[in-house]
C-alpha positions as CSV (number, residue, x, y, z in Angstrom):
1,X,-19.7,3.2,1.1
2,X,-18.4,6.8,1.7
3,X,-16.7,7.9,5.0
4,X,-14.1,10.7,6.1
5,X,-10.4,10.0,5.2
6,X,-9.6,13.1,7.3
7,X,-7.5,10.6,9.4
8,X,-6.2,8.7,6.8
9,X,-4.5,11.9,5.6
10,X,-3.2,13.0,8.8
11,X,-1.9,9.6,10.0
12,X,-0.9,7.3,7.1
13,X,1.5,7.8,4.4
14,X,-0.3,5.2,1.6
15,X,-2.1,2.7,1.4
16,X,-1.7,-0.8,-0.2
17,X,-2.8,-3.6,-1.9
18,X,-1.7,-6.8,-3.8
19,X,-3.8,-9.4,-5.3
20,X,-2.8,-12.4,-7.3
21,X,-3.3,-13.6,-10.7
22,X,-5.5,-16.9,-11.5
23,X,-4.4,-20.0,-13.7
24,X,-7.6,-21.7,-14.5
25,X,-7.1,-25.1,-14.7
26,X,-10.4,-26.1,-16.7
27,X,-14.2,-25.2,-16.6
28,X,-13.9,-22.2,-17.7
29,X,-16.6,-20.7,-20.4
30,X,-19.0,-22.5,-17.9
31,X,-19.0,-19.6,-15.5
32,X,-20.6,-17.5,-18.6
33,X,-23.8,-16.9,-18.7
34,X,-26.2,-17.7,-20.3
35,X,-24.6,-21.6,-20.2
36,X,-23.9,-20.5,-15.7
37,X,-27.6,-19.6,-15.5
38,X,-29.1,-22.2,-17.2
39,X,-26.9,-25.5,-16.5
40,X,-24.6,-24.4,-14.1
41,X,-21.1,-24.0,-13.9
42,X,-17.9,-25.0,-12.3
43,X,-14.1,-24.2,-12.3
44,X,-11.1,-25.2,-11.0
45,X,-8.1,-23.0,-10.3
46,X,-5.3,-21.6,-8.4
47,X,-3.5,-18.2,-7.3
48,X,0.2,-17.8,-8.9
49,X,3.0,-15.6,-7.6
50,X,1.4,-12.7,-10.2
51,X,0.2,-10.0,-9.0
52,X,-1.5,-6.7,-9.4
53,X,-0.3,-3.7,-7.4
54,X,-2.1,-0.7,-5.8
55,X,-0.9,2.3,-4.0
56,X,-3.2,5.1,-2.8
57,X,-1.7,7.9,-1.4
58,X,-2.3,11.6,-0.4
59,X,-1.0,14.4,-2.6
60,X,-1.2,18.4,-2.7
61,X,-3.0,18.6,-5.9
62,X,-6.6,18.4,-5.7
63,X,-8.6,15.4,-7.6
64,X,-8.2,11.4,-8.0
65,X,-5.0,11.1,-10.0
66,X,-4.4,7.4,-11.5
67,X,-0.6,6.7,-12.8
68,X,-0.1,3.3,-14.3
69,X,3.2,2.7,-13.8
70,X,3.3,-0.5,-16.3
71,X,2.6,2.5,-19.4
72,X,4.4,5.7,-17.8
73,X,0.9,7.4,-18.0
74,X,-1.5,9.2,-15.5
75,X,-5.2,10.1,-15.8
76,X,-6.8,13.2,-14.0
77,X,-10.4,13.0,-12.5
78,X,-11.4,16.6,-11.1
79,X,-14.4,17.0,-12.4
80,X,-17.7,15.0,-12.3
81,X,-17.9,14.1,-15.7
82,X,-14.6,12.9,-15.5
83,X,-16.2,9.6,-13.8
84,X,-18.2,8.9,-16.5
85,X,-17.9,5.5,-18.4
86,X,-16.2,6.0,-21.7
87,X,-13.9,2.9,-22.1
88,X,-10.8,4.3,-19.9
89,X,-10.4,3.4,-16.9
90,X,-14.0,2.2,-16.4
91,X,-13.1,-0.3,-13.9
92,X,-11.1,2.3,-11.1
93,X,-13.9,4.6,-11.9
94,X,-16.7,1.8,-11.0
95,X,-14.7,0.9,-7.6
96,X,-14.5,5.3,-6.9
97,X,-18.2,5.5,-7.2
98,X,-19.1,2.3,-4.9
99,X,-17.1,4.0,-2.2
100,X,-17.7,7.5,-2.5
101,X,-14.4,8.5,-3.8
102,X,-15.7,10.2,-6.7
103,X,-17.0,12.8,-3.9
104,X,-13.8,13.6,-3.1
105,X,-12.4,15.7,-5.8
106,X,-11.6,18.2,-3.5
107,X,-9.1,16.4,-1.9
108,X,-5.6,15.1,-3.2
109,X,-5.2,11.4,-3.3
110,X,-2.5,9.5,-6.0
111,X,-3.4,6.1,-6.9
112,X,-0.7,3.6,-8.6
113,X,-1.6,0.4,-10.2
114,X,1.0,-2.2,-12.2
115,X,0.8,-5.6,-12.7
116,X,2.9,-8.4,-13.1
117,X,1.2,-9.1,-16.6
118,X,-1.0,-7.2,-19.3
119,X,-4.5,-7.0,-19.7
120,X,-5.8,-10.0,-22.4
121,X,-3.0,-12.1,-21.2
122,X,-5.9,-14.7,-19.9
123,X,-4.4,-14.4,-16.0
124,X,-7.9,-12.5,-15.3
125,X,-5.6,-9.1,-14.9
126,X,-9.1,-7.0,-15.2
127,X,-10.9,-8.4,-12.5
128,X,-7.9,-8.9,-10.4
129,X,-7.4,-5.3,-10.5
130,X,-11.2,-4.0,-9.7
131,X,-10.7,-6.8,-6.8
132,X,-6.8,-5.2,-6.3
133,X,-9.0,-2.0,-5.4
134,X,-11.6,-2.8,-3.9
135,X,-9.4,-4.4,-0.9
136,X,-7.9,-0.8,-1.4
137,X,-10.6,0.6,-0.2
138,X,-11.8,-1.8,2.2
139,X,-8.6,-1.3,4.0
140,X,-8.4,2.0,3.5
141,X,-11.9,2.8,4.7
142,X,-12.2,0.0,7.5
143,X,-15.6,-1.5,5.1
144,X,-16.5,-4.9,6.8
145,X,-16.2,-7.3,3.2
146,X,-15.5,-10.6,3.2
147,X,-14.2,-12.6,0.2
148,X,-17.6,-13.0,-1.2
149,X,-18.5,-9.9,-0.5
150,X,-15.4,-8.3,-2.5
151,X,-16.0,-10.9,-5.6
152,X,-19.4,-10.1,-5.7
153,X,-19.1,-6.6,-5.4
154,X,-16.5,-6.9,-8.3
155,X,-18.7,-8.7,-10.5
156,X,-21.5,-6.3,-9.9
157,X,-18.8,-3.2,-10.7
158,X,-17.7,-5.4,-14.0
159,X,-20.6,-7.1,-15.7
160,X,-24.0,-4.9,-14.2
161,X,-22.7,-1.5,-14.3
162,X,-20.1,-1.2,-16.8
163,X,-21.4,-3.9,-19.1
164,X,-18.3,-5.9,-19.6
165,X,-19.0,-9.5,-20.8
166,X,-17.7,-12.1,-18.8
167,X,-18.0,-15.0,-16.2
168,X,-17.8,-15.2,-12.8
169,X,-14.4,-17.0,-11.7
170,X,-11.9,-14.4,-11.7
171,X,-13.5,-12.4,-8.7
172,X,-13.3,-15.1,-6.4
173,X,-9.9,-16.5,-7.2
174,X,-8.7,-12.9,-6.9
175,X,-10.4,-12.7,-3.6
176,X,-10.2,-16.1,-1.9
177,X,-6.7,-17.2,-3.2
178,X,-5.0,-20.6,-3.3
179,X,-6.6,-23.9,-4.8
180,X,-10.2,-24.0,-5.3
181,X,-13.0,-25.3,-6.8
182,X,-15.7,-22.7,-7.7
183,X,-19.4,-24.0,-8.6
184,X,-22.2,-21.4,-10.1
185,X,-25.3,-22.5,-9.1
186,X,-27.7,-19.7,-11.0
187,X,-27.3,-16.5,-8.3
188,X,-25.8,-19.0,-5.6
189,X,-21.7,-18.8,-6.3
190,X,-19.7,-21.8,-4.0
191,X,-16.3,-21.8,-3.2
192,X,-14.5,-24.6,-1.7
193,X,-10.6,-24.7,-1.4
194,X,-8.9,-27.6,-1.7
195,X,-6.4,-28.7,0.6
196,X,-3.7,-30.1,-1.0
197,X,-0.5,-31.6,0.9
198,X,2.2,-29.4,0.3
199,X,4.3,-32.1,-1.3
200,X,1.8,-32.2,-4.1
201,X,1.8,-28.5,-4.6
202,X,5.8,-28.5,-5.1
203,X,5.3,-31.2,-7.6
204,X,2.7,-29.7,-9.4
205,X,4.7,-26.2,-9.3
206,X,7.5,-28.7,-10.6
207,X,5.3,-30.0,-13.5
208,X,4.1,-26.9,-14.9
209,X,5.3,-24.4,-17.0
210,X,4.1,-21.2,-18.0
211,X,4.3,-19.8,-21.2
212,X,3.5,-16.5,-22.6
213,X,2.7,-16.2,-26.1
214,X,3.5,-12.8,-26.6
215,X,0.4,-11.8,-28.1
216,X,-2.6,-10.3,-26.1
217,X,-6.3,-10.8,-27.4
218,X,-9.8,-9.1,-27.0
219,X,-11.7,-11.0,-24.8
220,X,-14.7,-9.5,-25.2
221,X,-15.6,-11.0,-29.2
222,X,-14.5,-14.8,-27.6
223,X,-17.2,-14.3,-24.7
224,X,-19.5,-12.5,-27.1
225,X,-19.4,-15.4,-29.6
226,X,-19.5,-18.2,-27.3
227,X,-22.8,-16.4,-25.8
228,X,-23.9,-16.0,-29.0
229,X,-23.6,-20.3,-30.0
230,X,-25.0,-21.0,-27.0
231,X,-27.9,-18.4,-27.9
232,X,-28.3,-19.8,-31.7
233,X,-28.8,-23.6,-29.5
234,X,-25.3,-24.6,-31.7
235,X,-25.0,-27.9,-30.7
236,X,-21.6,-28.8,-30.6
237,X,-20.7,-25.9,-29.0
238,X,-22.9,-26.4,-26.4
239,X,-21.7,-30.0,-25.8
240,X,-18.0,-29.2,-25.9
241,X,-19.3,-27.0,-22.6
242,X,-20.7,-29.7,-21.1
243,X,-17.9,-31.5,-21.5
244,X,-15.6,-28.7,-20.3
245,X,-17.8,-29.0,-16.9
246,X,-16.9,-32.3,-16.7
247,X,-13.4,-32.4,-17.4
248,X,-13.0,-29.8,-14.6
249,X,-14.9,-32.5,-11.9
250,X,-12.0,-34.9,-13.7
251,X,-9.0,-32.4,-12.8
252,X,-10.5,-32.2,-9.5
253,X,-10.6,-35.5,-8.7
254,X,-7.4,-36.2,-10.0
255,X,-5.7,-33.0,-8.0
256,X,-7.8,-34.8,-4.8
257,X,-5.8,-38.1,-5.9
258,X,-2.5,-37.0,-6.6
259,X,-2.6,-38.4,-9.8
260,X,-0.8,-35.6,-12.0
261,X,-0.2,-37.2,-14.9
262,X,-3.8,-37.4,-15.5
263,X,-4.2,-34.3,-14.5
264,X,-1.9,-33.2,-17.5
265,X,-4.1,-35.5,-19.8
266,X,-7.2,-34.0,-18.6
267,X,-5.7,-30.4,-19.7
268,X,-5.2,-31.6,-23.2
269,X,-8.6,-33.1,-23.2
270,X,-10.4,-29.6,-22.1
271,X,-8.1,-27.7,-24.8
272,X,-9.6,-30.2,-27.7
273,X,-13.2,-29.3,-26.1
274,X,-12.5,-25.7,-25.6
275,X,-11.9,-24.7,-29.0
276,X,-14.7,-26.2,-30.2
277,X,-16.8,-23.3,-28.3
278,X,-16.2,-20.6,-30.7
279,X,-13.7,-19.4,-34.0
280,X,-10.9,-17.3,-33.1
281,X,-10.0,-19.6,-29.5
282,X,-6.4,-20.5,-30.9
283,X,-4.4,-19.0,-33.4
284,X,-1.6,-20.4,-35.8
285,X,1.3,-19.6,-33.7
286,X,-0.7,-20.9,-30.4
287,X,-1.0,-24.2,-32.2
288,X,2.5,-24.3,-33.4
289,X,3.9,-23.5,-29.6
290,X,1.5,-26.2,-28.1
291,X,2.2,-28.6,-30.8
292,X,6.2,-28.5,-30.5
293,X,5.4,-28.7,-26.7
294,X,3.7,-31.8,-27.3
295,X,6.2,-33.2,-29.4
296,X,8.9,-32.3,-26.8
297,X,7.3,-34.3,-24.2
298,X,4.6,-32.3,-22.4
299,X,1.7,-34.1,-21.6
300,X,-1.1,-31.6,-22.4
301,X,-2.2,-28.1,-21.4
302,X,-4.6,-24.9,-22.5
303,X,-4.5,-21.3,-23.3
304,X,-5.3,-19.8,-19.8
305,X,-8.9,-17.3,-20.4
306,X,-11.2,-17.0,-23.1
307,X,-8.2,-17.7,-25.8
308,X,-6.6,-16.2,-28.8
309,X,-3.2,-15.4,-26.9
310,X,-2.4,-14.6,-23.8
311,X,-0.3,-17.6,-21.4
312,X,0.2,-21.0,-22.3
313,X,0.3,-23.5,-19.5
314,X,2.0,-26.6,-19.9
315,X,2.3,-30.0,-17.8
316,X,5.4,-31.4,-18.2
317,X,6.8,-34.6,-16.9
318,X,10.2,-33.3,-14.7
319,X,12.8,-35.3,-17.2
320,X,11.0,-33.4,-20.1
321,X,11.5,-29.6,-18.5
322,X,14.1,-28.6,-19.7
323,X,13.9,-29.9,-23.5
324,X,10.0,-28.3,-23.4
325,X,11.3,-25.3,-22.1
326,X,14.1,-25.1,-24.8
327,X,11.8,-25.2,-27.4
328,X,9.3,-23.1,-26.5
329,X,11.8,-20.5,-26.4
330,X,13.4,-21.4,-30.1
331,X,10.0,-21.7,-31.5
332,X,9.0,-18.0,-29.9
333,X,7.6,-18.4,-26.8
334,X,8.6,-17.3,-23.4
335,X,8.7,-19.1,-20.2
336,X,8.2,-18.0,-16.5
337,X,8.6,-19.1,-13.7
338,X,5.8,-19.0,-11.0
339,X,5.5,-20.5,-7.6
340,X,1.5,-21.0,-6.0
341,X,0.2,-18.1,-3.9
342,X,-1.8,-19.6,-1.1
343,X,-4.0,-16.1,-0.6
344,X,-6.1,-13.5,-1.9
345,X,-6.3,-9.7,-2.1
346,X,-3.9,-8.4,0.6
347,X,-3.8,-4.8,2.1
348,X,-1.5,-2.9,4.5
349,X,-0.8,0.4,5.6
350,X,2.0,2.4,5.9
351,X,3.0,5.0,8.3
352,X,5.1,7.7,8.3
């Protein structure tokens, strides 16, 4: 994936990309392997109005130069060595190598990334971002990837080279967008989008609330003990999985039949199952935000991701909003508003 960006220099100012951020309604863990490979997987999520931003842009200084506006910080790569994995920036440095940019040290390019949410918020900011720049080059470059292609390509950047633990759903919400249903069928990965009226989809937008904890958590030691249940054959674990692949056929069916208050039943039922995967999926303060919720009047809900902190997501019955949403904040939390995003990864350019 290398080419000339001779003309991109000369003709276009910067290029750019945006890519949303995934609220997981239920399945997820089974999009892990070894449980994906084995049994099979399935989720079910959508795209929210969250995104993660990329700019790439020519500049006099020779090198890649990566500022992350979110942290006021930039990192330098001028030198081969300076792509080497080390646990900064691994991801942007996978995505250079795939498409030759790492080759171009000789040339000045600027790249700026922010995002609408921090990393181990449970939105699947990570691989939203390798995704986020991976249409950056694809656009950038003219590279002929569909979006399979990109979430497989992203996967392959993530969990092969690098080593990062992790399942498979993020990619392809990144990349498809909108309402789906994702199965994991050993190596085969399905995506079908579901095609909700848009009555529905105001209602459910309506219904929900999003709540961030404010609290971030490693990822990596929920994945890595959830492998490692399923690995030790812990029983219950592996049940509460099964069941978690069933509940998400339930919210799908129940999305498909408008039938929303189920739907907010069904998250509460996944929640029960999904801490039952591994230690360390809630946390004290998690419990006592979801618990006033409850009492408040919402109907159920889950940690979005692997747990431990991050966004709470909440479905509430409309005459219930605003006394949920009042207590949430009082007790600590923070609420957001969101609309859906009906698409993926999307890239322009911009001339001068």
């Amino acid at each position: 994936m290398t080419t000339d960006l001779s003309t991109f220099v000369k003709d276009v100012k910067s290029v750019r990309a945006r890519t949303p951020l995934r609220l997981s309604f239920g399945g997820g863990g089974t999009d892990v392997s070894p449980y994906a490979d084995e049994f099979g997987g399935c989720v079910i999520s959508a795209t929210a109005t969250l995104y993660i931003y990329a700019t790439l842009t020519p500049c006099a200084e020779p090198g890649l130069h990566v500022r992350s506006l979110d942290y006021d910080s930039i990192i330098h790569y001028r030198e081969e060595k300076d792509f080497d994995y080390n646990g900064q920036m691994d991801l942007a440095k996978g995505v250079f190598r795939r498409f030759g940019a790492h080759k171009l040290r000789d040339r000045g390019f600027e790249l700026y990334v922010h995002g609408d949410a921090p990393p181990g918020s449970g939105l699947g900011s990570s691989s939203t971002f390798t995704v986020t720049l991976i249409g950056l080059f694809r656009e950038l470059m003219g590279v002929a990837l569909t979006p399979y292609g990109m979430a497989e390509l992203a996967y392959d950047i993530e969990r092969n080279e690098i080593g990062i633990k992790g399942g498979r759903q993020d990619q392809y919400a990144a990349a498809f967008g909108g309402f789906n249903f994702i199965e994991f069928l050993g190596q085969e990965n399905v995506v079908t989008p579901l095609r909700l009226s848009p009555f529905l989809v105001q209602e459910l937008e309506y219904s929900l609330l999003l709540c961030y904890t404010k609290s971030v958590r490693e990822s990596q030691n929920l994945i890595k003990a959830q492998i490692s249940n399923f690995e030790a054959k812990n029983v219950s674990a592996i049940d509460a999985m099964h069941q978690i692949k069933a509940l998400a056929l339930d919210l799908k069916r129940a999305l498909m039949l408008g039938d929303l208050n189920r739907f907010g039943e069904l998250l509460h039922e996944g929640w029960v199952q999904k801490k039952m995967t591994a230690n360390g999926i809630t946390t004290p303060f998690v419990d006592e935000l979801y618990d006033a919720a409850r009492q408040a009047g919402a109907v159920g809900g889950k940690l979005l991701g692997a747990g431990g902190g991050g966004y709470l997501l909440l479905y509430v019955p409309f005459h219930s909003r605003h006394k949920v949403t009042k207590t949430l904040n009082e007790v600590g939390g923070q609420v957001l508003e969101f609309r859906f995003e009906p698409n993926g990864v999307q890239t322009w350019r911009v001339y001068e």
